[in-house]
N, C-alpha and C positions, 0 to 999 in steps of 0.2 A: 256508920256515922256516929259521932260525940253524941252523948245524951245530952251533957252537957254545954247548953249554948251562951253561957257569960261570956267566952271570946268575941260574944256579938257587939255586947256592950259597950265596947271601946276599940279605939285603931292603935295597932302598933307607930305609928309616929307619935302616938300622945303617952305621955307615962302617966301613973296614979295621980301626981301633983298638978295635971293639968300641962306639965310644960313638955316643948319639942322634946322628942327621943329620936336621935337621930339613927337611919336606916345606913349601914357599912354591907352590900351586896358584896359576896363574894361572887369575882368576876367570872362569867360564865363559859361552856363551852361544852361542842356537841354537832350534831346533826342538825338540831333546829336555828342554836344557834348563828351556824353557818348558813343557812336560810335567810335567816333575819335579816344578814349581812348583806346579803344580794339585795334583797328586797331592799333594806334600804338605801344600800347604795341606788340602785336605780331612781326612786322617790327622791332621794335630796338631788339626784343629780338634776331630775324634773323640774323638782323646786327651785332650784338655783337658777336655771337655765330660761325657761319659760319667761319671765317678762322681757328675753331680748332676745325674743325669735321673732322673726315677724312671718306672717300670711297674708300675701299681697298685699304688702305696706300696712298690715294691721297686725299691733302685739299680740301675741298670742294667748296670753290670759290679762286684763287688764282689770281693776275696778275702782273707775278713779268718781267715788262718788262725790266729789264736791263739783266736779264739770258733769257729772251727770253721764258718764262715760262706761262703756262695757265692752270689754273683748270676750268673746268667751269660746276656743281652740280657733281664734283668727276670725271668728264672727262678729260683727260689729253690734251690739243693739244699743237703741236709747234708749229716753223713756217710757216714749213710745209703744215700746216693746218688755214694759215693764209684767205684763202678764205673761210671757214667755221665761223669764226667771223665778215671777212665784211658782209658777206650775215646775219648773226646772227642782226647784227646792223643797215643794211637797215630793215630788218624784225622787230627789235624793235622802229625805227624811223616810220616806216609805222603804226605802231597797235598806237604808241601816235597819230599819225595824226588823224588816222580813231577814235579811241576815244575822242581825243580835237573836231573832226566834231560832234561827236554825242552829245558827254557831256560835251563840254566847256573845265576849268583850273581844271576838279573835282585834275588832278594828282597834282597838287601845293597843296591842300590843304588837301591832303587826304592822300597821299603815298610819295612825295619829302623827303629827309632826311633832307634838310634845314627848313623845315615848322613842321616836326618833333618834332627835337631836339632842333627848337627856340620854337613851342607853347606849346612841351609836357615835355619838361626837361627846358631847360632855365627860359621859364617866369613863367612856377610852381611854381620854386625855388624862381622867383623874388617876385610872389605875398606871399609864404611862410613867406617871411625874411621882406620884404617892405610894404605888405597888400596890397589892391585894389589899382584903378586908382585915386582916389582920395587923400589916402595917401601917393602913389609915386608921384604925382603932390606937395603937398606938403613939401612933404620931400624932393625934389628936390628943392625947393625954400628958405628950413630951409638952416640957417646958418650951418657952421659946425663946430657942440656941439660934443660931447661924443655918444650921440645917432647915428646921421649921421653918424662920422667914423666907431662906429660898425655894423653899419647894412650895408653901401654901403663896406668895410672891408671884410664882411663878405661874402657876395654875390658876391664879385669880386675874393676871393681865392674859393670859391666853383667853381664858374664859369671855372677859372682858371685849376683848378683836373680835373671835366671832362670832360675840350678842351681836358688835358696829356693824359686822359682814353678813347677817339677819337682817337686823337694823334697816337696810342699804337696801337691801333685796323686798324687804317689805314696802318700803318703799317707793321701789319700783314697780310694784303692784297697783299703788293708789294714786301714784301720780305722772307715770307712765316713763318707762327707762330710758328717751328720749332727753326727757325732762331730767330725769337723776344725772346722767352723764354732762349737760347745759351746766347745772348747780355747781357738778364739782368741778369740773374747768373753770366758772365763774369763781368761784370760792366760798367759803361759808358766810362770809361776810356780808354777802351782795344777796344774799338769800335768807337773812338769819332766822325769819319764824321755819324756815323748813330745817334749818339746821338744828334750833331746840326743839324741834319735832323728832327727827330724829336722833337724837341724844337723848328722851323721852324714852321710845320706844327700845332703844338701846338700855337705858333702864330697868324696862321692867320685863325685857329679856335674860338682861346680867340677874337678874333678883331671882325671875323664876327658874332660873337652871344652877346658880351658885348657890339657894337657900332654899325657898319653898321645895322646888323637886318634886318627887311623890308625892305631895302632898295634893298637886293642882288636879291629880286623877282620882284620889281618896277622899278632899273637901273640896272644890270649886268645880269639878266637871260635875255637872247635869247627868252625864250618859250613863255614868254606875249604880245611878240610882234609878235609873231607866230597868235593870235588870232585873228588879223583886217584881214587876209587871208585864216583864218580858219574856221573863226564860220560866220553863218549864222542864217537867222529867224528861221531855222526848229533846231538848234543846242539847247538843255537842258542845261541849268545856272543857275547858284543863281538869278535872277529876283525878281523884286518888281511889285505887278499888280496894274499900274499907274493907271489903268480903275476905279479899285476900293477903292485906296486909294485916288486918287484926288476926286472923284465923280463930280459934277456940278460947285462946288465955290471951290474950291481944300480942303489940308486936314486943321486939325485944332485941338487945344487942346479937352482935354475930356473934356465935362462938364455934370456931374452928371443930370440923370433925362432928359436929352435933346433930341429929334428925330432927330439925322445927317440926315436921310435921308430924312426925310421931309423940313429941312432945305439945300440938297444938298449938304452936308458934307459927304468927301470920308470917308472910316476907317482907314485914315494914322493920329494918334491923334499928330503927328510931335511931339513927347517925343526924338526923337535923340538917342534913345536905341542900333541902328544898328549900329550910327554912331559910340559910344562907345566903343564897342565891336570888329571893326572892326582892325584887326592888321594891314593893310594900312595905316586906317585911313581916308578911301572915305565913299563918303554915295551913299550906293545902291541904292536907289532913284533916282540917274541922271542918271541909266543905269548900261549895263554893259560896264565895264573900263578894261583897263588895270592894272591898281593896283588890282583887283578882282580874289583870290587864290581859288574863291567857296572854302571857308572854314566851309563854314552856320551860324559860329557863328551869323550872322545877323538873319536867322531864326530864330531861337532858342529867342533869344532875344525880337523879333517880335511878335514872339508865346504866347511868356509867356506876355507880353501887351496885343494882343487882347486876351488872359482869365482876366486878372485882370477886363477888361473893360467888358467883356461878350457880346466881339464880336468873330466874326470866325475868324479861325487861317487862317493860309495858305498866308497874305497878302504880304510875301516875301518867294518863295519856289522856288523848281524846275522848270522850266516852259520854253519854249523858248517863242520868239519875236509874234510868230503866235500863240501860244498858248493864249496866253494873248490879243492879239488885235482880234483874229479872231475866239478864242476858239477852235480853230483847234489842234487834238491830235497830238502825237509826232507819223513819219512815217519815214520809211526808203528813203532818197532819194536816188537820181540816182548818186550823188556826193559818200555817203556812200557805196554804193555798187559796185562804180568803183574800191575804196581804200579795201574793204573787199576781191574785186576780187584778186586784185593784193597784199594782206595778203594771202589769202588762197594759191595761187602759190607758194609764197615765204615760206612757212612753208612747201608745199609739197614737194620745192626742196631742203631744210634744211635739214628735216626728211631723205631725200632719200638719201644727200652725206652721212648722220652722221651715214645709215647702211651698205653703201657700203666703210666705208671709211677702210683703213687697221689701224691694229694693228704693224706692221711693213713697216715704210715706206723704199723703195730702190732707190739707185741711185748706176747706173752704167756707167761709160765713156770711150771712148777711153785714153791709155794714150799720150798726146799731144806729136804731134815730131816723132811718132815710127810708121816704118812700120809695114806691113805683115811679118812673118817670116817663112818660110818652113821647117815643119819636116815631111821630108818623099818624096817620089816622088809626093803625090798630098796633102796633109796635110799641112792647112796653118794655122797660130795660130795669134792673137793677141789679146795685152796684154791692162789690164784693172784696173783701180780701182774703187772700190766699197765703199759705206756706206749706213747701216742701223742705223735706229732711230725705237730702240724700245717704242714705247707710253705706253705702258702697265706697270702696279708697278712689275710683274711678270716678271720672267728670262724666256729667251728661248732659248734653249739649241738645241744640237742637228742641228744645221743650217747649210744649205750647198747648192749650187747649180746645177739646172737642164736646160738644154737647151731643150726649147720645139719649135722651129721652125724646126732644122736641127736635121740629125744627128748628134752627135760630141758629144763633152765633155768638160764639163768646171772644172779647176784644176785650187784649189788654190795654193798659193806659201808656206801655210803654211801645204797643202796637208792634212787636216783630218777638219772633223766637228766643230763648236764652240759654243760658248752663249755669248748671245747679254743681259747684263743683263737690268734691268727694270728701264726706264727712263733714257736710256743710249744710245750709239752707239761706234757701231765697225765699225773699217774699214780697208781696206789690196788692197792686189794685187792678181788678179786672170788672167789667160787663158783660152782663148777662143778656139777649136781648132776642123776645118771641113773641110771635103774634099770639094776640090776646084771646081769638076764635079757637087757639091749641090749648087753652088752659080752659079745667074744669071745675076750680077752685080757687080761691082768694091765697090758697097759703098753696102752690105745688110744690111736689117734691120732682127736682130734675136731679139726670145724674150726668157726670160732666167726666169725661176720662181725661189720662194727662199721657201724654206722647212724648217718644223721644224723635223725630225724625216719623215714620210710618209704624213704632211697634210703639202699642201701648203698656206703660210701665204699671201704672194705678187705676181705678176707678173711687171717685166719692161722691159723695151727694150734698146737696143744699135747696133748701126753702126759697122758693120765687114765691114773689109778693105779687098780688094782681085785684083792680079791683071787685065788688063787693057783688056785682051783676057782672053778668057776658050779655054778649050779644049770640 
């Protein structure tokens, strides 16, 4: 490792003067590489696809928080069921933790939709149209001829289309693909606050991938700076093994026919390949950083150097901090399996509301201001309103209620059965109404089920009013 830690000091997108220094990656290629590629092929294809699959008439990921609306893999919730998503999102903030402890940023550079759509759509496109790092180096310094405007032109309306075609897709997340497909047949016109909505978001998609870029995972993400409290010596990273690339007198150019190691020469031939390649723009060499997305391009890079030279691979891999100084394998620690502990709970309590949870949910109230009311010499009644939220795409018909604590009877106002249809809710006024010799309290609590037909869907509870003596 560097003694030397001033590289800490500052980021390579920033020069001494304070101003952008733009990052030119040379375009990568390899083993991991070609990992990445599947990988993300499959992820965009997900992301693309997902707001217009449906699961039994319900989208498959929706979150349309201004109706108040959740699909989440074709499950319906409200809000209802708003503690089933917090607990969903501590359970997903816990598995990245326990995974950043084991495996470092593997998610920045491997599954993030930012690191995606900038390494596997964006700068594809960029080296398509521009060529390698060295001709966008260039061309970035050429005057602007006919050539320049057409190629940077050119790159900047592509880029442009599939911000709108992000754009579009986002939006079909928040307001349901239904509704995006209605808009655009209608036209923009007929819809204009959703059209500057997304023209908006088309904005500051064109901005983050034509400008900022690396910058959104080196200043604005949170998660890298998750790392200096995350990761430890036992934690697997993209690492460089300083043991064997410094060797005795540090590293040093290849030169043909020569004994490094007789001479004490590490197998870091310092060719800058990683440094290249790197979409930060830091060189793995001084450790692991903050700017570092383990994205491996560095590997790979690395790899394909020590073959040319017909040395061994490996000299920038997977590895943690112990691995590499003490040769020590990678092991579960006691850190890991506090966070595994408290993932395993947290799924088992997830698991266990999402099958006890109802298909109809009820709510029942006193209605405020109203006494008890007597029919009968001991028959006291009061009155209620009700709402059900059906979650289900399905009608349920046939609904009515039963009072399972007392005896009595409960009578709606509109006196016969109904249907709650699907992803809907009804609500009314009902009566409650029990002999006064069954209550033992001025305030009982009854509980009253809700039936579809003979199977019961819910159980709730509500406060009967009674007065102050029994008989």
């Amino acid at each position: 490792m560097p003694d030397n830690e001033s590289f800490r000091d500052s980021i390579a997108t920033i020069n001494e003067e304070g101003k952008r220094s733009w990052i030119y990656p040379k375009k990568p290629k390899g083993k991991y590489y070609d990992y990445r590629k599947y990988v993300s092929y499959v992820l965009l294809t997900f992301l693309l696809v997902s707001p217009f699959i449906k699961v039994n008439g319900n989208q498959f990921l929706l979150f349309n928080f201004m109706e108040r609306r959740f699909n989440v893999f074709g499950f319906p919730f409200w809000p209802q069921d708003f503690y089933l998503m917090v607990i969903s999102m501590i359970t997903a903030i816990i598995f990245i933790t326990l995974f950043t402890v084991a495996f470092g940023r593997v998610f920045c550079g491997w599954i993030c939709p930012q690191t995606i759509f900038m390494e596997m759509v964006f700068r594809r496109i960029e080296y398509w149209i521009e060529g390698d790092r060295g001709k966008q180096i260039r061309l970035d310094k050429q005057k602007w001829d006919a050539e320049k405007i057409r190629k940077k032109g050119t790159k900047w309306f592509i880029f442009f289309l599939i911000s709108f075609i992000i754009a579009n897709v986002f939006l079909a997340y928040l307001i349901g693909s239904d509704n995006l497909l209605l808009y655009m047949k209608d036209g923009p016109l007929e819809h204009l606050k959703t059209f500057l909505m997304l023209l908006a978001f088309t904005g500051v998609f064109y901005f983050i991938f034509t400008w900022f870029r690396e910058q959104v995972c080196v200043i604005a993400c949170p998660y890298g700076r998750l790392q200096s409290v995350l990761l430890d010596d036992q934690s697997i990273v993209v690492a460089y093994d300083y043991k064997r690339g410094e060797g005795e007198t540090g590293r040093a150019r290849f030169r043909k026919g020569e004994d490094r190691a007789a001479l004490g020469k590490g197998d870091c031939i310092d060719c800058f390949q990683c440094v290249q390649v790197c979409p930060t723009g830091i060189d793995i060499r001084n450790g692991t950083q903050l700017e570092c997305v383990n994205c491996t391009a560095c590997i790979d890079a690395c790899d394909a150097m020590m073959e040319a030279v017909n040395l061994p691979k490996g000299l920038i891999r997977f590895a943690s901090e112990e691995n590499i100084s003490k040769g020590r394998k990678f092991k579960f620690t006691g850190r890991m399996k506090a966070y595994a502990a408290v993932l395993t709970i947290l799924v088992g309590v997830l698991v266990s509301l999402l099958f006890i949870r109802s298909d109809l949910d009820a709510t029942i109230l006193r209605l405020p201001g109203q006494l008890y009311e007597r029919k009968g010499e001991h028959i006291l009644s009061n009155v209620y309103t009700y709402k059900l939220i059906n979650k289900t795409t399905r009608d349920i018909d046939s609904v009515h209620f039963k009072l399972l604590s007392h005896d009595g009877e409960v009578k709606l106002v509109r006196n016969k059965a109904f249907e709650v249809e699907g992803q809907d809710y009804a609500e009314g006024t009902l009566f409650i109404e029990i002999d006064e010799r069954a209550l033992s309290s001025d305030r009982e609590k009854v509980q009253i089920g809700i039936y579809s037909g003979d199977k019961r869907l819910s159980t709730t509870k509500a406060t009967f009013s009674g007065p102050r003596t029994f008989k």
